[in-house]
Structure formats: structure tokens, C-alpha cells
C-alpha positions as CSV (number, residue, x, y, z in Angstrom):
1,X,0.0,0.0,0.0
2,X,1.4,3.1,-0.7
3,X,1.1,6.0,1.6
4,X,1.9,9.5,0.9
5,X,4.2,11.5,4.0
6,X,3.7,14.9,2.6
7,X,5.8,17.7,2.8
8,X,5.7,18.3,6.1
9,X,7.5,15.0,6.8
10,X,10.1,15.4,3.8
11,X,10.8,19.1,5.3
12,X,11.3,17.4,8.8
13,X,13.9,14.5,7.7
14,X,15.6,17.2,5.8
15,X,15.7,19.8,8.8
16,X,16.7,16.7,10.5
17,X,19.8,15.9,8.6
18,X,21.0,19.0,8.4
19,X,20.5,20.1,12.2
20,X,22.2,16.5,12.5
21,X,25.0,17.4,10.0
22,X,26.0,20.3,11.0
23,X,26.3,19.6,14.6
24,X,28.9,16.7,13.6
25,X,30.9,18.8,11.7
26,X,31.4,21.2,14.9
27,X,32.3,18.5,17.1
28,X,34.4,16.9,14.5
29,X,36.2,20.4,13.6
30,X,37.0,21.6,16.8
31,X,38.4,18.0,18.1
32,X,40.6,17.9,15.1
33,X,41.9,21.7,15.4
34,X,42.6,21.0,19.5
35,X,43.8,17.4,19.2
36,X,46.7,18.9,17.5
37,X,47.7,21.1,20.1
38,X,50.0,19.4,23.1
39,X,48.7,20.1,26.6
40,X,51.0,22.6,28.4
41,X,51.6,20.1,31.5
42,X,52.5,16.9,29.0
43,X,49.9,14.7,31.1
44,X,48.0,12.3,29.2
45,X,44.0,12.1,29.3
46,X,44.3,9.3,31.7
47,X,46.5,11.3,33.5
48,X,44.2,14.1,33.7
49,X,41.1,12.2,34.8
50,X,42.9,10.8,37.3
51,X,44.1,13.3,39.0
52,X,40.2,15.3,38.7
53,X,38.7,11.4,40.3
54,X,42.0,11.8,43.1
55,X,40.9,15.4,44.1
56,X,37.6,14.5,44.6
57,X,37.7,11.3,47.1
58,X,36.8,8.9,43.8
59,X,39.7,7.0,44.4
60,X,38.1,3.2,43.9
61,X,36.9,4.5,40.1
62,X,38.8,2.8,37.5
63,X,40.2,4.8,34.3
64,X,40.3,2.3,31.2
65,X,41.4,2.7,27.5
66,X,38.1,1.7,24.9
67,X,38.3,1.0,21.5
68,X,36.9,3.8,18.8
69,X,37.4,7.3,18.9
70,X,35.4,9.5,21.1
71,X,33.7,6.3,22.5
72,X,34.4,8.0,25.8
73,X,31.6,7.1,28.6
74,X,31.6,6.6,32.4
75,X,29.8,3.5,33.4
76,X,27.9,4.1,36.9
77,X,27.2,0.5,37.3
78,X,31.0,-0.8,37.4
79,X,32.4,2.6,38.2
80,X,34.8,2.8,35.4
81,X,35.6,5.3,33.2
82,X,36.3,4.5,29.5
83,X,38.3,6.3,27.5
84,X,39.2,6.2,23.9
85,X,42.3,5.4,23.0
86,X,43.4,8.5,21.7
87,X,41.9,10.1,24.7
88,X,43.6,7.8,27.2
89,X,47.1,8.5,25.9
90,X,46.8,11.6,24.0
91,X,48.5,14.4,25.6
92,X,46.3,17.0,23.7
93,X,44.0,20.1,24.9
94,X,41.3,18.3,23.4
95,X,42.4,14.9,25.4
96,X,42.0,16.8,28.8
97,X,38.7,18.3,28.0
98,X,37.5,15.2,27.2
99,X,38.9,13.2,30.4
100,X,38.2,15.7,32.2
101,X,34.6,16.1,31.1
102,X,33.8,12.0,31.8
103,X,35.5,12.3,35.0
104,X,33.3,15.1,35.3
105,X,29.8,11.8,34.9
106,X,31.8,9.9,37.8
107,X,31.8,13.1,40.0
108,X,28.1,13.6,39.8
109,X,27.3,10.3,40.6
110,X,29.3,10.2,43.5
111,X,27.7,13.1,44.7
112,X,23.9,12.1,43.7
113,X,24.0,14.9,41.4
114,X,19.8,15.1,40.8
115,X,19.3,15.4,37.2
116,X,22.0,12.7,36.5
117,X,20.4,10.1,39.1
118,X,16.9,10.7,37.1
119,X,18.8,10.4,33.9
120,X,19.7,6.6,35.1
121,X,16.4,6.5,36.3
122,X,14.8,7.3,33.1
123,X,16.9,5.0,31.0
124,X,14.5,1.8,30.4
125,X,11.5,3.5,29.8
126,X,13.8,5.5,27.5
127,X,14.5,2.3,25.5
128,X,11.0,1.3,25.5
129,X,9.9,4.8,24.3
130,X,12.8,4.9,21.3
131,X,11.8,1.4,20.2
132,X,7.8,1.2,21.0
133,X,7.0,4.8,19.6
134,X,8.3,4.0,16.0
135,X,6.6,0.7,15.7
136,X,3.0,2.3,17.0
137,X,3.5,5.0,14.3
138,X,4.1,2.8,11.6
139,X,1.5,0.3,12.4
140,X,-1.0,3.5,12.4
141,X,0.5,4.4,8.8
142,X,-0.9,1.2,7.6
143,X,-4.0,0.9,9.6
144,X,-5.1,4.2,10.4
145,X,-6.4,2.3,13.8
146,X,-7.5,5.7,16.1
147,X,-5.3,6.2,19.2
148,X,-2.4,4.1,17.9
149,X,-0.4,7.3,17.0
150,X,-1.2,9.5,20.4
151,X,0.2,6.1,21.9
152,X,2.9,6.3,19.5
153,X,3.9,10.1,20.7
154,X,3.2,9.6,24.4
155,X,6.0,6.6,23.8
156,X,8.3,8.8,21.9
157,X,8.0,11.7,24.4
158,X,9.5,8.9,27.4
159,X,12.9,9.0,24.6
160,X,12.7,13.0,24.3
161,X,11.9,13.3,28.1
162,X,15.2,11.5,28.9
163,X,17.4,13.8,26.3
164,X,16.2,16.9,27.7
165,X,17.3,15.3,31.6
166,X,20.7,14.5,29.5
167,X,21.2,18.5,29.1
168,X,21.6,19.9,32.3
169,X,23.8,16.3,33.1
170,X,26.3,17.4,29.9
171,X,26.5,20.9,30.8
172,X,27.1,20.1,34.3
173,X,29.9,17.6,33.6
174,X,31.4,19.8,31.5
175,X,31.3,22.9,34.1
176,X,33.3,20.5,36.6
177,X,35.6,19.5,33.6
178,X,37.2,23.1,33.2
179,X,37.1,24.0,37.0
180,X,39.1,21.0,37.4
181,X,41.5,21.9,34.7
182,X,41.9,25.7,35.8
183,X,42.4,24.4,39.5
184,X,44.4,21.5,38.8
185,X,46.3,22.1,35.8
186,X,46.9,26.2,35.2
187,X,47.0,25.6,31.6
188,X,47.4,28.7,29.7
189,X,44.7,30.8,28.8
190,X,44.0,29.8,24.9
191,X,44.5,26.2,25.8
192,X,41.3,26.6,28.7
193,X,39.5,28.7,25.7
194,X,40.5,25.3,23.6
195,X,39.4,22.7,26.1
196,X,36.4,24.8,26.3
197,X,35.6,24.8,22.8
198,X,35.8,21.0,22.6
199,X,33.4,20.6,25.2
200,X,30.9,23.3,23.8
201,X,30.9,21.7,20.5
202,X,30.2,17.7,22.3
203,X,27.0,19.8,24.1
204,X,25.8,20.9,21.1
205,X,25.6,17.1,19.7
206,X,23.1,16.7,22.2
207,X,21.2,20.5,21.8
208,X,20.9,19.2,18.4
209,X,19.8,15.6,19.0
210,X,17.3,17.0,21.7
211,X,15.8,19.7,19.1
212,X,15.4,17.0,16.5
213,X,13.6,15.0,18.4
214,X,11.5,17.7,20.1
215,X,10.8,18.4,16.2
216,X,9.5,14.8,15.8
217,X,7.5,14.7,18.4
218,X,5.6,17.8,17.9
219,X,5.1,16.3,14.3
220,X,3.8,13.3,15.6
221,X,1.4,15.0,18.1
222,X,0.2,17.3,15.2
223,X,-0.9,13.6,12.9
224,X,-2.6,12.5,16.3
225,X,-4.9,15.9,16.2
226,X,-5.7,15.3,12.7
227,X,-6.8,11.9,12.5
């Protein structure tokens, strides 16, 4: 059966890619540009989370080298913190901000940091939301079966309710990522500017992801008044 999105839909994927794009491209850029510049102190990323885990009383959290580049991710459950190779023995501006901003995840949950304890919280209705929404909303594409697309949003708005909790958790990682680094480190001023940059341009992957999704949703709701 074939079934006609509209414009409305083909204007959304492309907004989509673009927003998605574009967002890729900063992160990308300014990892590039600042992975190129040697940290003033010569420590490695390890190095640097380390010492940010040390000065806060985390001294049981493991720092470990993952495969992939920026794979980077603190685990809560094992209290470990991964760190991409290039991360975990780069001894770059854009290596610290990075460490930094994952050792940044370990301090919050050591310190029951709210809006990160509610982003773990939120996590399998999450999954259920990301995976049930889109198979409600193309069930309804076929059938037209009232209610199964209002279903299909309230679903999807469980997966954009736990990217909007990810904001504040990003932002506030990164904040304690470049306190740590002017405290710990004195780097010179361009190279805090740098770390900074790196950081800004990882939040914005999420801004974007969030926005997209926000985008979906409201496009989903919208079908759901017009059935």
C-alpha cells in the first residue's frame, strides 16, 4: 500500500539531517583543530582524569582505555571510566577536556548529582519509548487504527523526556571538567578557551539531538490531532 508522507514530513527529515550534520561537523572540527595542540603540562587524558577522580575522594573508580574514537563514557554501574584510545594516551587540549569532562559523569554520581540520578532512572522507559513509539506510528501508517499514533507520541516523548534530563547532566559535567582543569592544571589561557571549545561543540551534539527530536515529536502530536 502506498502511503503519501507529505511535505511536512520530507521538510522534517531534511531539517533533520542538516541540524544532525551540522552539529557533527562542529564536534568533528574543533576536536581535530585541538587534538593537535600538546597540553602545556604533557599529562595524558588518563593522567588528567585521574588526577580530577584523586581530588575528589573517587579513588576506587577505574580509568580504562576503549576501543573507537570519542567512545568516551563513564559507566555508573562498574564505576569505570572509558576512555578512547586517543583520549587515554593523547596528551592534547582536546584529550584533557574530554577526560576531564567524563571524570566530570563519575563526579556527579558520587555526589547524587539530581538530574543525572533521574537520567539513570529514566533510562529503560527510554528504551522502550525509542523502540515502541516507532513501531506504534508505523503500524498506524498502515492501519489508520484511532489512538495508535497519540500512543505512538506519548511513547516517543518517554525517549525526548530522557534527552532533555541529558542537558543539564552534559552541561554540568562539562562545568566541573574546566574547574578541574583551571584548579588543577593552570593551563594557559588559549589552551582553557581550547578545552572549552571542545566541550561546547560535544554539548551541542546533544542540543541538536534534543531539538530533532522535540521536532519529531511535535510532528507526531500534530498527525494524532488530525486523524
Amino acid at each position: 500500500m502506498y502511503f503519501q508522507f507529505g511535505s511536512n514530513y520530507l521538510m522534517l527529515m531534511l531539517a533533520a539531517l542538516v541540524i544532525g550534520a551540522a552539529a557533527q561537523f562542529f564536534v568533528n572540527s574543533a576536536y581535530r583543530r585541538w587534538s593537535q595542540v600538546p597540553l602545556a603540562t604533557g599529562r595524558t587524558g588518563a593522567e588528567v582524569a585521574r588526577k580530577m577522580l584523586d581530588e575528589a575522594g573517587l579513588f576506587d573508580v577505574q580509568v580504562r582505555p576503549v576501543a573507537g574514537q570519542l567512545t568516551d563514557n563513564y559507566d555508573p554501574r562498574s564505576r569505570v571510566l572509558n576512555l578512547s584510545q586517543g583520549v587515554y594516551d593523547g596528551r592534547s587540549v582536546a584529550a584533557a577536556g574530554i577526560a576531564s569532562h567524563e571524570a566530570g559523569h563519575a563526579v556527579q554520581h558520587a555526589r547524587a548529582f539530581a538530574p543525572a540520578a533521574l537520567r539513570q532512572a529514566l533510562v529503560p522507559a527510554a528504551n522502550l519509548g525509542s523502540q515502541g513509539a516507532w513501531i506504534l506510528i508505523m503500524l498506524w501508517m498502515f492501519t489508520r487504527v484511532a489512538g495508535l499514533i497519540t500512543l505512538g507520541a506519548a511513547l516517543f516523548g518517554l525517549a525526548v523526556l530522557f534527552q532533555v534530563v541529558t542537558l543539564p547532566v552534559e552541561f554540568d559535567a562539562s562545568r566541573r571538567a574546566m574547574a578541574s582543569l583551571k584548579a588543577n592544571l593552570f593551563l594557559p589561557h588559549e589552551q582553557v578557551v581550547g578545552a572549552r571549545r571542545v566541550l561546547t561543540a560535544a554539548a551541542m551534539t546533544y542540543v541538536a539531538a534534543t531539538l530533532v527530536s522535540v521536532m519529531y515529536l511535535l510532528y507526531f502530536l500534530g498527525l494524532g490531532r488530525r486523524r
